[in-house]
C-alpha positions as CSV (number, residue, x, y, z in Angstrom):
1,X,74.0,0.1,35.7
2,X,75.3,3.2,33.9
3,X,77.2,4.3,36.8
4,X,79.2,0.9,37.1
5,X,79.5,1.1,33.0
6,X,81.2,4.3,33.7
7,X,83.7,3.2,36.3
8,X,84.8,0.8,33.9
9,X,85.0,2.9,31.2
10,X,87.2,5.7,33.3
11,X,91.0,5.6,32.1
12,X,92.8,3.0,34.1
13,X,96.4,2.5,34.2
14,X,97.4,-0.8,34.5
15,X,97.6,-2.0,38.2
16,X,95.0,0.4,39.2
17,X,91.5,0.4,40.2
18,X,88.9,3.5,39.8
19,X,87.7,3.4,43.8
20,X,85.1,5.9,45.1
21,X,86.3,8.5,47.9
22,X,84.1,10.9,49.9
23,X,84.2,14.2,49.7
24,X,82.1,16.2,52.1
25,X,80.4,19.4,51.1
26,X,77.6,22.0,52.4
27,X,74.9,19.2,52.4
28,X,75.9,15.8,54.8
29,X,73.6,13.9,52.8
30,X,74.8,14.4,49.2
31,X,78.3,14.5,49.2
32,X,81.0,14.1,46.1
33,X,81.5,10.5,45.5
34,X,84.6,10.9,43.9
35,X,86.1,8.5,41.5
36,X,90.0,8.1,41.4
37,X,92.6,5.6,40.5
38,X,94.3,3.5,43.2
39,X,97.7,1.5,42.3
40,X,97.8,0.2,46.0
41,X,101.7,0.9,45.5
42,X,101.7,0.8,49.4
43,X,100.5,-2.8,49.4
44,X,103.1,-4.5,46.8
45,X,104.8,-5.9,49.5
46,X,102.4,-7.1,51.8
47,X,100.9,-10.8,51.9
48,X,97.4,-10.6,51.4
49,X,94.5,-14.0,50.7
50,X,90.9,-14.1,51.2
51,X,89.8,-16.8,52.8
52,X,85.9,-17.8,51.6
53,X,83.5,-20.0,53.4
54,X,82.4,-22.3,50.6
55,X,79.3,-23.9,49.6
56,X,76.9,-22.5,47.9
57,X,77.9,-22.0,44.2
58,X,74.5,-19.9,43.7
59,X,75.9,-17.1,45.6
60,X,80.0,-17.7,45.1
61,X,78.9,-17.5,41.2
62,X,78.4,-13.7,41.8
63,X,81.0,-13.2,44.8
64,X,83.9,-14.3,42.5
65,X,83.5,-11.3,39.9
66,X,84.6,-9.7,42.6
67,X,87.0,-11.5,44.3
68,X,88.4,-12.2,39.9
69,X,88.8,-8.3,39.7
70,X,90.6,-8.0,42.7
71,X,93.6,-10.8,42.0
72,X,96.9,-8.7,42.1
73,X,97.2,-11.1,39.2
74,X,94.2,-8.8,37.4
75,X,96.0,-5.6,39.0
76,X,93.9,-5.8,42.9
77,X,95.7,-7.0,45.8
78,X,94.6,-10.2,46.1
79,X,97.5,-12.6,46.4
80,X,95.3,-15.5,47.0
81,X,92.0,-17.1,47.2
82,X,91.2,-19.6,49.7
83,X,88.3,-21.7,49.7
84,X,87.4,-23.6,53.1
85,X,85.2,-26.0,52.0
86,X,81.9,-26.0,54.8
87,X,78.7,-27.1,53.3
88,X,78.8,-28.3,49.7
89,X,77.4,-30.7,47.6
90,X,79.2,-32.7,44.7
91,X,77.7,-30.0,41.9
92,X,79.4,-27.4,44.6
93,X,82.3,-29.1,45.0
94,X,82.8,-29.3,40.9
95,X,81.8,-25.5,40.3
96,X,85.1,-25.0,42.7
97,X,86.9,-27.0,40.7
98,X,86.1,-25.3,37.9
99,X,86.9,-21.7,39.2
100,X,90.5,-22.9,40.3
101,X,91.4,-24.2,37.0
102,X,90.5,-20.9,35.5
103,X,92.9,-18.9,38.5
104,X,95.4,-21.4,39.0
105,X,98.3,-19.4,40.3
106,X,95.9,-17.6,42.6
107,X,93.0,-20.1,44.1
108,X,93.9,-22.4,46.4
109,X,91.7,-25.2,47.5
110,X,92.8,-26.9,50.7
111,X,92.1,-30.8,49.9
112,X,93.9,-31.4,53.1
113,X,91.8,-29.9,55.1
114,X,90.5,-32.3,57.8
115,X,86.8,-32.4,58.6
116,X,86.0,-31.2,62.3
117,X,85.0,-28.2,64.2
118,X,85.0,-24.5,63.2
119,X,88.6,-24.3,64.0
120,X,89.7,-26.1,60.6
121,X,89.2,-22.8,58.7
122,X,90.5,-20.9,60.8
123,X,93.5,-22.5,61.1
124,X,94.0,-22.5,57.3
125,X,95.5,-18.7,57.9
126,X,98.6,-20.1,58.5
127,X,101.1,-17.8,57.0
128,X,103.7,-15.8,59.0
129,X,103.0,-12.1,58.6
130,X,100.5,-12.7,56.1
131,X,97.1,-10.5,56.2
132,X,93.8,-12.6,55.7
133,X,90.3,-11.5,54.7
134,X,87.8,-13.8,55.7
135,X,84.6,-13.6,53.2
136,X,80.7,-15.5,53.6
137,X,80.4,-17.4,50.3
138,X,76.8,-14.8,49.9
139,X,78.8,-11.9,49.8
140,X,77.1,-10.0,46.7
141,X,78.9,-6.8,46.3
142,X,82.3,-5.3,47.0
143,X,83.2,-1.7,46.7
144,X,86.1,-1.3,44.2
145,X,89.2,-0.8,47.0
146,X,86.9,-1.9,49.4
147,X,89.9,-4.9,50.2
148,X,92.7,-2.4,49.7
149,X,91.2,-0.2,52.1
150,X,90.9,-3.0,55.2
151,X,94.5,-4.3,55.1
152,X,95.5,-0.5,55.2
153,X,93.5,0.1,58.2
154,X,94.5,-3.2,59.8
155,X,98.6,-2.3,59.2
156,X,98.0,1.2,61.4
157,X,97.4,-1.1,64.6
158,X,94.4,0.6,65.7
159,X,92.3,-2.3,65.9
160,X,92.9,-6.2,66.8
161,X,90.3,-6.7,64.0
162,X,88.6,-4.6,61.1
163,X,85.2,-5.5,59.8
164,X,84.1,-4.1,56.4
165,X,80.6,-1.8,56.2
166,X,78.5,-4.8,55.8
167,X,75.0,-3.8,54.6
168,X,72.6,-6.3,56.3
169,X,74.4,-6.6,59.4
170,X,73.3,-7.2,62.9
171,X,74.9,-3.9,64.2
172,X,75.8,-1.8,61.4
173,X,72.4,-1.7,59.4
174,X,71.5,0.3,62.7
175,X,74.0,2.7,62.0
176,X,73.4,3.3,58.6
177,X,69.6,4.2,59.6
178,X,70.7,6.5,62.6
179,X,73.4,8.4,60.0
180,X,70.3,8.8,57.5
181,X,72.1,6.8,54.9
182,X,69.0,4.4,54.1
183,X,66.3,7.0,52.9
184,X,62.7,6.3,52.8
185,X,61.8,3.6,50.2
186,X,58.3,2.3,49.7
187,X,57.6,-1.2,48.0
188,X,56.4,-1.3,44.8
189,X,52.8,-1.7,44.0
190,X,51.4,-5.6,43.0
191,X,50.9,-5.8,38.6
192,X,47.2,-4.9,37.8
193,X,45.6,-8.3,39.0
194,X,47.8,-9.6,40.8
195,X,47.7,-10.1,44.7
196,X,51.0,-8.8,46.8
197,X,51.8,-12.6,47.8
198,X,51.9,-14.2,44.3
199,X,55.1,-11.6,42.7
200,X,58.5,-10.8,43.4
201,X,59.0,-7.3,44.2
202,X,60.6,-4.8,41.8
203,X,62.4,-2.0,42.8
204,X,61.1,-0.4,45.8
205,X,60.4,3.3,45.5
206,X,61.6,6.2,46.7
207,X,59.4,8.3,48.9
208,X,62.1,10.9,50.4
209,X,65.3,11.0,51.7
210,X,65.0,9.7,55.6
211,X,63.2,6.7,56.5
212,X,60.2,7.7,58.8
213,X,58.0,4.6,58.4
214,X,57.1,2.9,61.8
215,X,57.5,-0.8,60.8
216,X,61.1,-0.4,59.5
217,X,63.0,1.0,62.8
218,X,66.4,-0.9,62.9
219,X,67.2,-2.0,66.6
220,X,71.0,-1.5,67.7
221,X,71.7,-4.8,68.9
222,X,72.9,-8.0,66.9
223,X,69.4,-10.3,66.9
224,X,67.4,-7.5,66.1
225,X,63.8,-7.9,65.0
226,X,63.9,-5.2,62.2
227,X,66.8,-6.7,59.9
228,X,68.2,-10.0,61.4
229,X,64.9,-11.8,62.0
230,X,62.6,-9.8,59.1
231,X,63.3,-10.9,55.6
232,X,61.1,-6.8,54.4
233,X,63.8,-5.5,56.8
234,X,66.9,-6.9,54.9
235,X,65.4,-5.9,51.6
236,X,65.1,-2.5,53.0
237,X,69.0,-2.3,53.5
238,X,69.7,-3.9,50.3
239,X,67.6,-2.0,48.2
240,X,68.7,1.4,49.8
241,X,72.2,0.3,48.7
242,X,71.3,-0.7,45.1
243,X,69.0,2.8,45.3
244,X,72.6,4.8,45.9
245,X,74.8,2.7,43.5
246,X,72.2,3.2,40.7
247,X,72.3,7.2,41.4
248,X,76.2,7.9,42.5
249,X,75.7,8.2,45.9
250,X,77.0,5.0,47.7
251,X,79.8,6.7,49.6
252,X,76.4,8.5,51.9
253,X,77.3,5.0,53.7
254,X,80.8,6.0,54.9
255,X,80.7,6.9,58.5
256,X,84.9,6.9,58.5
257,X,85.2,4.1,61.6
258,X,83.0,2.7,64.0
259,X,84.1,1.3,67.4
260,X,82.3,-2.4,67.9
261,X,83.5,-2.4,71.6
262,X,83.5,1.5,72.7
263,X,81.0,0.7,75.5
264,X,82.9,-2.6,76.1
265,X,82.8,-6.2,75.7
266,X,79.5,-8.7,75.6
267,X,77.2,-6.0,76.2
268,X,74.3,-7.5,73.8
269,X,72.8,-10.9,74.6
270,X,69.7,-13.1,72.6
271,X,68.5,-14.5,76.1
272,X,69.6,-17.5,75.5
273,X,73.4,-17.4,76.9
274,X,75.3,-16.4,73.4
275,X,76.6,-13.0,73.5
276,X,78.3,-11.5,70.1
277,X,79.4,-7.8,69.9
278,X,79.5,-7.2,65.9
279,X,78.6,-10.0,63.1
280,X,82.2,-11.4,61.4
281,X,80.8,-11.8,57.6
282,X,83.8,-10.1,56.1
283,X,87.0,-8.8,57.9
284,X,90.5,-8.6,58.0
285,X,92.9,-10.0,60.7
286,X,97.0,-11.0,60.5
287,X,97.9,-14.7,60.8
288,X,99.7,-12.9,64.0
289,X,96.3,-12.6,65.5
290,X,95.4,-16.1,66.5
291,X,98.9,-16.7,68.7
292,X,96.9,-16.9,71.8
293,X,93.5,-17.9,70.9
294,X,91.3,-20.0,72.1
295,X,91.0,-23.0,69.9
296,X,88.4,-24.9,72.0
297,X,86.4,-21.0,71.7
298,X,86.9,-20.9,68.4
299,X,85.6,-24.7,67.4
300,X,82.7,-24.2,69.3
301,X,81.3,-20.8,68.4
302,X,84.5,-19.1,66.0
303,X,82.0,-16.2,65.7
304,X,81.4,-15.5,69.4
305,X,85.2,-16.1,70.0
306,X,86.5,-13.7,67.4
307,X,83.9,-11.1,67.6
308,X,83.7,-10.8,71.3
309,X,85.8,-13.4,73.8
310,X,89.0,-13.0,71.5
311,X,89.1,-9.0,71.5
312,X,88.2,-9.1,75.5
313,X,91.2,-11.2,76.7
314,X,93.2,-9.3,74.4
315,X,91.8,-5.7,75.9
316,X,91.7,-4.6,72.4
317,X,89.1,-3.1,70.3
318,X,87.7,-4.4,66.7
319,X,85.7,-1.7,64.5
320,X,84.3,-1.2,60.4
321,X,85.9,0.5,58.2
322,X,83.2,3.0,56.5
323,X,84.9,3.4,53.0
324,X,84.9,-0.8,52.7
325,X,81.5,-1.0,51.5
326,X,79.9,-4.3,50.9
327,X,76.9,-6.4,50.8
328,X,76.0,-9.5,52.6
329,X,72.9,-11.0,50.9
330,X,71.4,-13.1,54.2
331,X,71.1,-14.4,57.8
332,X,69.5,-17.8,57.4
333,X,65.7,-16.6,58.8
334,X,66.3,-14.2,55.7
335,X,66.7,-16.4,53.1
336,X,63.4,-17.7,51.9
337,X,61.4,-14.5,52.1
338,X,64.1,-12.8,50.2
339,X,64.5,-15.1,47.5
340,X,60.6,-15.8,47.1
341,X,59.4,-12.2,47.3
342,X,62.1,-9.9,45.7
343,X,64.3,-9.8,43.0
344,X,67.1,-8.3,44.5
345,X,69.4,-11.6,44.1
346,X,68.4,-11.3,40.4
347,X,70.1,-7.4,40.3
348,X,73.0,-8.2,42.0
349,X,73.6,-10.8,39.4
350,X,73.2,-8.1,37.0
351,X,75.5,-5.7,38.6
352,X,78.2,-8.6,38.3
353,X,77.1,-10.0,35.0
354,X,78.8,-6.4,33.8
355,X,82.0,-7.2,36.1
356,X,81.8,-10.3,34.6
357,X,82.3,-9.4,31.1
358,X,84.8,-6.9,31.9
359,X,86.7,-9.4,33.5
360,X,86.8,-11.9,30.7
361,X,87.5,-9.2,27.7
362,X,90.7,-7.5,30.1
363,X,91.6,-10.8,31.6
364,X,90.8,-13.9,30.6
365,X,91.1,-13.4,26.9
366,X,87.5,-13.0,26.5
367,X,86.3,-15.8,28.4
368,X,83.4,-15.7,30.7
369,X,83.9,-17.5,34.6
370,X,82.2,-20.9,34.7
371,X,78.8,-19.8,36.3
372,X,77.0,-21.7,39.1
373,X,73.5,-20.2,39.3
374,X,70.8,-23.1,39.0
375,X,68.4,-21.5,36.3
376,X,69.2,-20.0,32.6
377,X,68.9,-16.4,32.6
């Protein structure tokens, strides 16, 4: 964690954020990761809430060091947090609780929102000319910026919707192998006397910088076998992201933009009639958007509308914004081989346990966020 001590130890002004940039030299594969201060002075004026599907306090208990750091109350650009309440249970629904009375002036939970379909959330972005960011509750990382960075893209108009570079996602983990930005890790070894199946896996090791192991070739397409269905797969990706934070070298996942729909709409399908073109776990969009959308589409299947039906009526084009960098922790057929056989959810906690305490100590007069794991650490 000494890189992410020393981002918070770099002089900040106030209202700024240390972000990391890019810079290219003679070798593709280890460029600068630059570290400079942002003020998002271009952003003062513009309307900005996250919107968070909520129900697992496990998971939000990391997620909101992040989403803490990036109030424009704490000097982000974060307006406003909204929390559209999907799954929860009572201890959920009181964690919640909890976090709004510590950001009252900036989280916003919607008790009247009705029960129904899919297109309750989504019609929670109500705001005129406000920009939205809508967030999976097991989001486990964001880039510093990484927010900034989306509404900018959305304001130039290029793109009807603009995902960030989710790692363990159905279409862009395949383009983070094919730009040689996952390198060749190796899992660890079982302890002396113990069998593989009775441990949770350490860090995996490094074995070189391009991944040439058989079993872990991602396929291009959104149910793919190799990340969406495999739980190895997904720690592959999220390991080869804590890999590069740990040694400086996180911006190797930059690939500037990348078109979702350059070869068109609904051109991937599971064989079962759903067609998606890109995975929505975290993007930006404009209140704006949804003036002709499909409400019916969207309370059926709001993925399959926004990430594919929505875009083709429109005739425009959604895409991820490299620089946005974060992590998505799992697809459900993920879940339970990631949690039982790695610790990875365990060092993501760490990485925010240090956001955490920086938080509290330049914001909160020293006091920690209410925390909503289920075991003592």
């Amino acid at each position: 964690l000494l890189l992410l001590l020393r981002l918070f130890e770099h002089a900040v002004p106030a209202g700024s954020i240390p972000v990391i940039r890019k810079a290219m030299g003679d070798d593709p594969l280890n460029p600068g990761c630059d570290v400079v201060d942002d003020p998002f002075d271009d952003l003062r004026d513009s309307k900005i809430y996250a919107l968070v599907y909520y129900g697992r306090r496990t998971y939000v208990d990391i997620l909101n060091a992040y989403l803490e750091r990036d109030l424009r109350a704490n000097g982000g650009v974060l307006d406003g947090v909204i929390f559209a309440m999907v799954k929860y249970t009572v201890d959920d629904l009181n964690y919640l609780v909890a976090l709004q009375r510590r950001n009252p002036q900036s989280y916003i939970i919607p008790w009247h929102m009705e029960g129904g379909a899919w297109d309750v959330i989504w019609r929670l972005a109500d705001e005129p000319g406000a920009y939205y960011i809508k967030i999976d509750d097991d989001v486990t990382y964001i880039a510093p910026g990484a927010i900034a960075e989306l509404i900018r893209e959305k304001r130039r108009g290029r793109f009807l919707f603009v995902s960030a570079n989710v790692i363990n996602h159905g279409i862009l983990s395949a383009v983070h192998q094919e730009l040689s930005a996952i390198p060749h890790l190796a899992k660890p070894p079982p302890p002396e006397g113990r069998d593989v199946r009775e441990q949770k896996l350490g860090p995996w090791e490094y074995r070189g910088p391009v991944m040439n192991d058989p079993r872990f070739r991602i396929e291009h397409t959104f149910y793919s076998d190799c990340v969406w269905r495999r739980w190895d797969c997904a720690a592959l990706v999220h390991e080869a992201l804590l890999w590069r934070l740990e040694n400086g070298s996180s911006c190797v996942f930059d690939f500037g933009l990348f078109d979702f729909h350059a070869h068109g709409y609904e051109t991937m399908h599971d064989g079962i009639g759903r067609s998606i073109d890109w995975n929505d776990n975290f993007f930006a969009f404009k209140h704006e958007d949804f003036d002709d959308i499909d409400w019916v589409g969207v309370a059926t299947d709001d993925e399959r509308e926004m990430s594919t039906l929505h875009p083709k009526r429109r005739q425009e084009h959604a895409a991820a914004l490299g620089r946005a960098v974060i992590a998505h922790w799992t697809f459900s057929v993920q879940e339970k081989g990631l949690l039982a056989n790695t610790t990875l959810l365990e060092r993501y906690r760490d990485r925010a346990e240090v956001l955490m305490a920086y938080n509290a100590e330049r914001f909160y007069d020293g006091r920690w966020q209410p925390r909503g794991h289920t075991w003592e650490r």
